[in-house]
N, CA, C and O of each residue as an XYZ file, in Angstrom:
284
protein
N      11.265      3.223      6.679
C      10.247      3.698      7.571
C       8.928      3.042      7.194
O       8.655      2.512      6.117
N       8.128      3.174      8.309
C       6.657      1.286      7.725
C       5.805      2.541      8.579
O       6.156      2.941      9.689
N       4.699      3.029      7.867
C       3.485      3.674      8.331
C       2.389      2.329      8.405
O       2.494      1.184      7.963
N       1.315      3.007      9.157
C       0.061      1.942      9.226
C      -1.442      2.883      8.552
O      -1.946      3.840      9.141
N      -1.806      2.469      7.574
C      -2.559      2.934      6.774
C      -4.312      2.986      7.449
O      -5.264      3.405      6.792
N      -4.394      2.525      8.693
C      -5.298      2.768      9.167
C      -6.509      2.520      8.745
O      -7.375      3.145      9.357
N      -6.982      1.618      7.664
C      -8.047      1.717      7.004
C      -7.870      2.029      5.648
O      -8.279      1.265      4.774
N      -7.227      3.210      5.363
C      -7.168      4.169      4.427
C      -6.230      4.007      2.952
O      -5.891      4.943      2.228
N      -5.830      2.089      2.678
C      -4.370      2.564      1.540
C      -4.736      2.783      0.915
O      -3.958      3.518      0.307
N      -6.280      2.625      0.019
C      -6.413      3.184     -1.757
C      -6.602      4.335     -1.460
O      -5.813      4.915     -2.205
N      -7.407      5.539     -0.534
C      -7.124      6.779     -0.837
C      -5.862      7.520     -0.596
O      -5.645      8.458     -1.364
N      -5.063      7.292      0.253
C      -3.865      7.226      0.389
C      -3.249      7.032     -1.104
O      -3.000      8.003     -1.819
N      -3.027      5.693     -1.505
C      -2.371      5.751     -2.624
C      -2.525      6.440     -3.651
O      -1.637      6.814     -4.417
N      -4.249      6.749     -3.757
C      -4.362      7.710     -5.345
C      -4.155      9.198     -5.071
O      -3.997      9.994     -5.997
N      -4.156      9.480     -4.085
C      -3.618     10.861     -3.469
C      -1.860     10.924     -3.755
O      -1.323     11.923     -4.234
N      -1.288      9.977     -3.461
C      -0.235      9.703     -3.905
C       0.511      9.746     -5.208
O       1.662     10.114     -5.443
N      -0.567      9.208     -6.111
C      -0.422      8.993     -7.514
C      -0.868     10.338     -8.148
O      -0.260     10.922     -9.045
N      -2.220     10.818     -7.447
C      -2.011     12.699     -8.003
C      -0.545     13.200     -7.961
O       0.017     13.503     -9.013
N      -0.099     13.266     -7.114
C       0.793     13.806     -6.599
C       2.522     13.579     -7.672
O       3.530     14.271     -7.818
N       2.198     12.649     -8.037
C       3.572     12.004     -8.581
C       3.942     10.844     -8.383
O       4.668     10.292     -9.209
N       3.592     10.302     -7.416
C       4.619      9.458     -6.745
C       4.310      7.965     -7.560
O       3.225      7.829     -8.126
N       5.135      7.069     -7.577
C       5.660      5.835     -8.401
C       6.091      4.779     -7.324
O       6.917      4.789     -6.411
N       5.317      3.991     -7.739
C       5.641      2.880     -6.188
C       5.912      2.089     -6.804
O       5.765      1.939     -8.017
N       6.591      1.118     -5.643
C       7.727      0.013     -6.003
C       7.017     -1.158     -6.295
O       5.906     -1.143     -5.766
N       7.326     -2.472     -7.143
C       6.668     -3.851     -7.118
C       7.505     -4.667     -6.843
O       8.596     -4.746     -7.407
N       7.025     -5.547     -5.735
C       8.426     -6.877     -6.051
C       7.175     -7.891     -6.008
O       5.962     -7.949     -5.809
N       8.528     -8.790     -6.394
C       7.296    -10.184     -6.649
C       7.895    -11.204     -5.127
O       9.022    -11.279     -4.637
N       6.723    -11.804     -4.764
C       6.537    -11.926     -3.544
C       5.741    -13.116     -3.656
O       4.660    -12.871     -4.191
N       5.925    -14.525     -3.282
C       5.288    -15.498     -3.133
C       3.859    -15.350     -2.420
O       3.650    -15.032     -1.249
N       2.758    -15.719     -3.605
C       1.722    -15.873     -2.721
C       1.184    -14.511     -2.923
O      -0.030    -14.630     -3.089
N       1.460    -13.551     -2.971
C       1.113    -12.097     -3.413
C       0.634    -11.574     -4.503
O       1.485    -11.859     -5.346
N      -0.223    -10.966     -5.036
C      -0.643    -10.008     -6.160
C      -0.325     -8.839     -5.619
O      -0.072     -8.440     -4.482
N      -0.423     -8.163     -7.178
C       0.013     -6.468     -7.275
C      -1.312     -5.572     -7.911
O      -1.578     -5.847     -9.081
N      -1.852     -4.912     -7.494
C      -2.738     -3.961     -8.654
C      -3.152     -2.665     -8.253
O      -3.687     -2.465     -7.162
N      -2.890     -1.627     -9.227
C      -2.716     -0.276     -9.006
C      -1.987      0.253     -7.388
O      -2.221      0.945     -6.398
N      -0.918     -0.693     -8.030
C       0.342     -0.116     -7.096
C       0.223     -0.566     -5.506
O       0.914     -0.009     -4.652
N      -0.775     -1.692     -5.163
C      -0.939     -2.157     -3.972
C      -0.629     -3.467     -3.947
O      -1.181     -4.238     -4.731
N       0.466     -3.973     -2.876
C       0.468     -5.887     -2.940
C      -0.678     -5.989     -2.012
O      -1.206     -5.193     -1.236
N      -0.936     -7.440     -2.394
C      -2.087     -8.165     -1.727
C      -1.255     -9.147     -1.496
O      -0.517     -9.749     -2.275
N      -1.483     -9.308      0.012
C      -1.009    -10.904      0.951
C      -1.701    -11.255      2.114
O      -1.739    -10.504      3.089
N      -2.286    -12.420      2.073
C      -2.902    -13.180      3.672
C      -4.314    -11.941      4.080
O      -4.797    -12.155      5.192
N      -4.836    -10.968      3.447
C      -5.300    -10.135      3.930
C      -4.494     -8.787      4.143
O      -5.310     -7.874      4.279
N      -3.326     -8.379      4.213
C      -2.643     -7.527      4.513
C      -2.612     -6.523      2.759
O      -2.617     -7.120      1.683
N      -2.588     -5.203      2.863
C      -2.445     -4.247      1.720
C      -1.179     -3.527      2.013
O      -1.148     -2.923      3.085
N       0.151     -3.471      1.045
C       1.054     -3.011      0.963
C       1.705     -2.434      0.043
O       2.305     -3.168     -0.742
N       1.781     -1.016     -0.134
C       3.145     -0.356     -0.819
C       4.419      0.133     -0.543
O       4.463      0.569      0.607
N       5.466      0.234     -1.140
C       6.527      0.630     -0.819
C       6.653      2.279     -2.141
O       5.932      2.535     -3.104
N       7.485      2.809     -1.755
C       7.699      4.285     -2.677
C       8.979      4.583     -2.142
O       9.319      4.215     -1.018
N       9.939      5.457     -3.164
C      10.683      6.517     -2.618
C      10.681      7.824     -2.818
O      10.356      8.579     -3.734
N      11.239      7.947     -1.454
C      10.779      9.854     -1.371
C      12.183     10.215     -2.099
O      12.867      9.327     -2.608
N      12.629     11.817     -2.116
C      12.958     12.207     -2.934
C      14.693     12.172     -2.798
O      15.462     12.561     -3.676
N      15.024     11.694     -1.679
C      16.380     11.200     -1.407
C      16.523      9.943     -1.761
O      17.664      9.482     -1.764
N      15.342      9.060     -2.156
C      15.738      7.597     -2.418
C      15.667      6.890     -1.664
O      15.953      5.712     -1.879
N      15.231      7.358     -0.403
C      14.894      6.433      0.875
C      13.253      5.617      0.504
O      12.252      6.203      0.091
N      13.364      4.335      0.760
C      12.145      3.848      0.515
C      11.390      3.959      1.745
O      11.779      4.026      2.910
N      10.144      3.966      1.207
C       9.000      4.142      2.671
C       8.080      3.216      2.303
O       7.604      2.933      1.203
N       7.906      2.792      3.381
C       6.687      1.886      3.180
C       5.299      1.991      3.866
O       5.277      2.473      4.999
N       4.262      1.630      3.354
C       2.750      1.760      4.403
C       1.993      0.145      3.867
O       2.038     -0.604      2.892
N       1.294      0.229      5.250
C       0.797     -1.641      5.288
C      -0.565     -1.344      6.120
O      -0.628     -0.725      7.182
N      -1.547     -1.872      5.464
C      -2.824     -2.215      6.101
C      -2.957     -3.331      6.277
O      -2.891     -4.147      5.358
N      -3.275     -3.778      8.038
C      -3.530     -4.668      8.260
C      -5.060     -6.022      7.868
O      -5.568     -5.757      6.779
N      -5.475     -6.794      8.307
C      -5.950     -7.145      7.804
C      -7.177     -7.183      9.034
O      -6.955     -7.386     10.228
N      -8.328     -6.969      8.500
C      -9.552     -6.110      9.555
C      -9.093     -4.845     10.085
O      -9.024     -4.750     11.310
N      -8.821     -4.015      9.480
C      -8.043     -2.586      9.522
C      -9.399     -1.629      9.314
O      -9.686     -0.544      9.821
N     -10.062     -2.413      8.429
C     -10.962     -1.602      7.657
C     -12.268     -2.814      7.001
O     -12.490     -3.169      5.843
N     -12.757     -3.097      7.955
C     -13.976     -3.616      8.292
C     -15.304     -3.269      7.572
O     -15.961     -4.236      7.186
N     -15.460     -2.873      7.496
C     -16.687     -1.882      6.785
C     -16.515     -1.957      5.593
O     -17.534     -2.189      4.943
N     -15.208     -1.801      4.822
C     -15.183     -1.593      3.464
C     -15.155     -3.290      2.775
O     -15.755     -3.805      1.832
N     -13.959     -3.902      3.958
C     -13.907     -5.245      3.289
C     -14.955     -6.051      3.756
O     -14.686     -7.252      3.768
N     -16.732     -5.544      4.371
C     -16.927     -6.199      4.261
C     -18.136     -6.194      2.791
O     -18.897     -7.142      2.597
N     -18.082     -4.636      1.656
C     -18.748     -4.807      0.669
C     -18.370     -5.713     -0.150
O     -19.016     -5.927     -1.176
């Protein structure tokens, strides 16, 4: 399942990370990883699994969030 983070993946994610949750890393050409977010082309991505083991994923696009990327 692929959510759209709307602006929002680092509070999202550390809300996440209160919470428990442990997200996935793969290594990915061209990509960095840091505090549990890939970085690619502009795009912000994590993957996690919920508690059946199903992975989920959420992706911010790139000008998603304008304002922030442009401090």
């Amino acid at each position: 399942m692929v959510f759209d983070a709307a602006g929002e993946i680092e509070a999202i994610v550390a809300a996440l990370v209160q919470k428990g949750v442990a997200f996935e890393r793969y290594e990915m050409e061209g990509a960095t990883y840091r505090d549990g977010i890939h970085y690619s082309d502009g795009m912000k991505m994590v993957w996690f699994k919920d508690p059946d083991g199903n992975i989920l994923h959420i992706n911010e696009m790139p000008g998603t969030n304008a304002e922030a990327e442009a401090r």
